[in-house]
C-alpha positions in Angstrom: 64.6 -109.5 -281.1 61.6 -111.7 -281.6 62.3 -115.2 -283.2 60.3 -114.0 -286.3 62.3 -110.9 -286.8 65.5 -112.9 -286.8 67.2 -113.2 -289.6 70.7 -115.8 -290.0 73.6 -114.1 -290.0 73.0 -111.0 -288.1 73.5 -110.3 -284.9 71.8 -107.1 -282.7 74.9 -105.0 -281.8 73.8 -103.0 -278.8 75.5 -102.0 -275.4 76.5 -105.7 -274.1 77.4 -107.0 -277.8 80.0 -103.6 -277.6 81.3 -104.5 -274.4 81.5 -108.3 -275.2 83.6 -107.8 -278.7 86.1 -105.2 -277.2 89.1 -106.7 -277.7 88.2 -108.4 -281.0 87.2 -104.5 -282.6 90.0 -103.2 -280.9 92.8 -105.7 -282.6 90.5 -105.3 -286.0 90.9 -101.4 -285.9 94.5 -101.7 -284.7 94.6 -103.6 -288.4 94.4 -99.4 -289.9 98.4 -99.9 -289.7 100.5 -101.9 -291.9 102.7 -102.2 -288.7 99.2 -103.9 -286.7 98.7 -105.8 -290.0 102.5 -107.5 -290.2 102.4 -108.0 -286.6 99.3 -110.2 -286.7 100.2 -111.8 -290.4 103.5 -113.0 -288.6 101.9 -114.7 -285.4 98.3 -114.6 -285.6 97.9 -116.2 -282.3 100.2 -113.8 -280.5 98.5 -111.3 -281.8 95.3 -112.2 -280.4 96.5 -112.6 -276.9 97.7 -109.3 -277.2 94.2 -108.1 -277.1 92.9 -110.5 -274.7 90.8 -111.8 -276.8 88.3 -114.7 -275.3 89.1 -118.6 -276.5 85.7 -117.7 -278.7 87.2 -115.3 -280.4 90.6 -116.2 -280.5 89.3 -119.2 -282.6 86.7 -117.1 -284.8 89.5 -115.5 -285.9 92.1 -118.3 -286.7 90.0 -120.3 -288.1 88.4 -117.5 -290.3 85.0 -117.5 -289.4 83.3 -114.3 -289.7 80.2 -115.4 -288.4 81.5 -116.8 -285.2 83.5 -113.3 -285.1 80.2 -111.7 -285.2 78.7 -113.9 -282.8 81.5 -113.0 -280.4 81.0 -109.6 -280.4 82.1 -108.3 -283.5 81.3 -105.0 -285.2 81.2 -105.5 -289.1 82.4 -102.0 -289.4 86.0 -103.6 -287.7 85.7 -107.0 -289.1 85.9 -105.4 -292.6 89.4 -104.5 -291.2 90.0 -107.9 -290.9 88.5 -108.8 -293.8 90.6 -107.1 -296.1 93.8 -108.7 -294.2 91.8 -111.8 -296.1 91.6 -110.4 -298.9 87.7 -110.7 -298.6 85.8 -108.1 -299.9 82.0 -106.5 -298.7 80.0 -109.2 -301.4 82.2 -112.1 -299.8 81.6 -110.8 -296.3 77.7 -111.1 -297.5 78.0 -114.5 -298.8 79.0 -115.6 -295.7 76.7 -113.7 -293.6 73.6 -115.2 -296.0 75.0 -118.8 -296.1 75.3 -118.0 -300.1 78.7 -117.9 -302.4 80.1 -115.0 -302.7 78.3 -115.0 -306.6 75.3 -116.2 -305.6 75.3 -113.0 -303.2 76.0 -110.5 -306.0 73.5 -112.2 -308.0 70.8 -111.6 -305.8 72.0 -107.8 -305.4 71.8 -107.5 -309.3 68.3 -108.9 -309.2 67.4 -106.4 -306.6 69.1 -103.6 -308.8 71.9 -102.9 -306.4 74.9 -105.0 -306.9 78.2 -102.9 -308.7 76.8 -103.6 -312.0 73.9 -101.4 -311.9 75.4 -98.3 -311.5 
């Protein structure tokens, strides 16, 4: 991607990105069970290692940082796993992808007519 096409907060996900964040979308869908969500609420660290996850990841995740998760391989399609473990929903996921708050985000989706309330 050229340096004028990029834009902060996203991240190409292609063939090596896949192969790279693995383990981290693999422990994020395992997070379609309760019993994969107790598990990882009850030693979040453990969990990790369970999926081998890389010392980038391993910290992306602990400390919460969906960006760095993203960075690190992540698909946004499993991260939303994660984040509704957070109790983060898609307009808080976009805050932090945009480096705005989560109502600044929905602000600029109403002014662009497609936040939840227009329709």
């Amino acid at each position: 991607m050229s340096e004028e096409n990029k834009i902060w907060g996203t991240y190409k996900f292609d063939g090596p990105m896949s192969t790279k964040g693995y383990p981290l979308n693999k422990m994020c869908y395992s997070f379609n069970g309760a019993e994969g969500r107790e598990e990882f609420k009850k030693d979040e660290a453990a969990y990790c290692d369970k999926f081998g996850l890389t010392p980038e990841q391993k910290e992306a995740v602990l400390k919460r940082d969906v960006i760095g998760m993203l960075r690190a391989g992540g698909s946004i399609y499993y991260l939303a796993k994660f984040a509704g473990i957070l109790g983060l929903n898609v307009q808080d996921v976009g805050g932090l992808q945009t480096g705005k708050t989560t109502e600044e985000f929905q602000a600029y989706l109403d002014s662009q007519g497609r936040g939840k309330n227009n329709g």
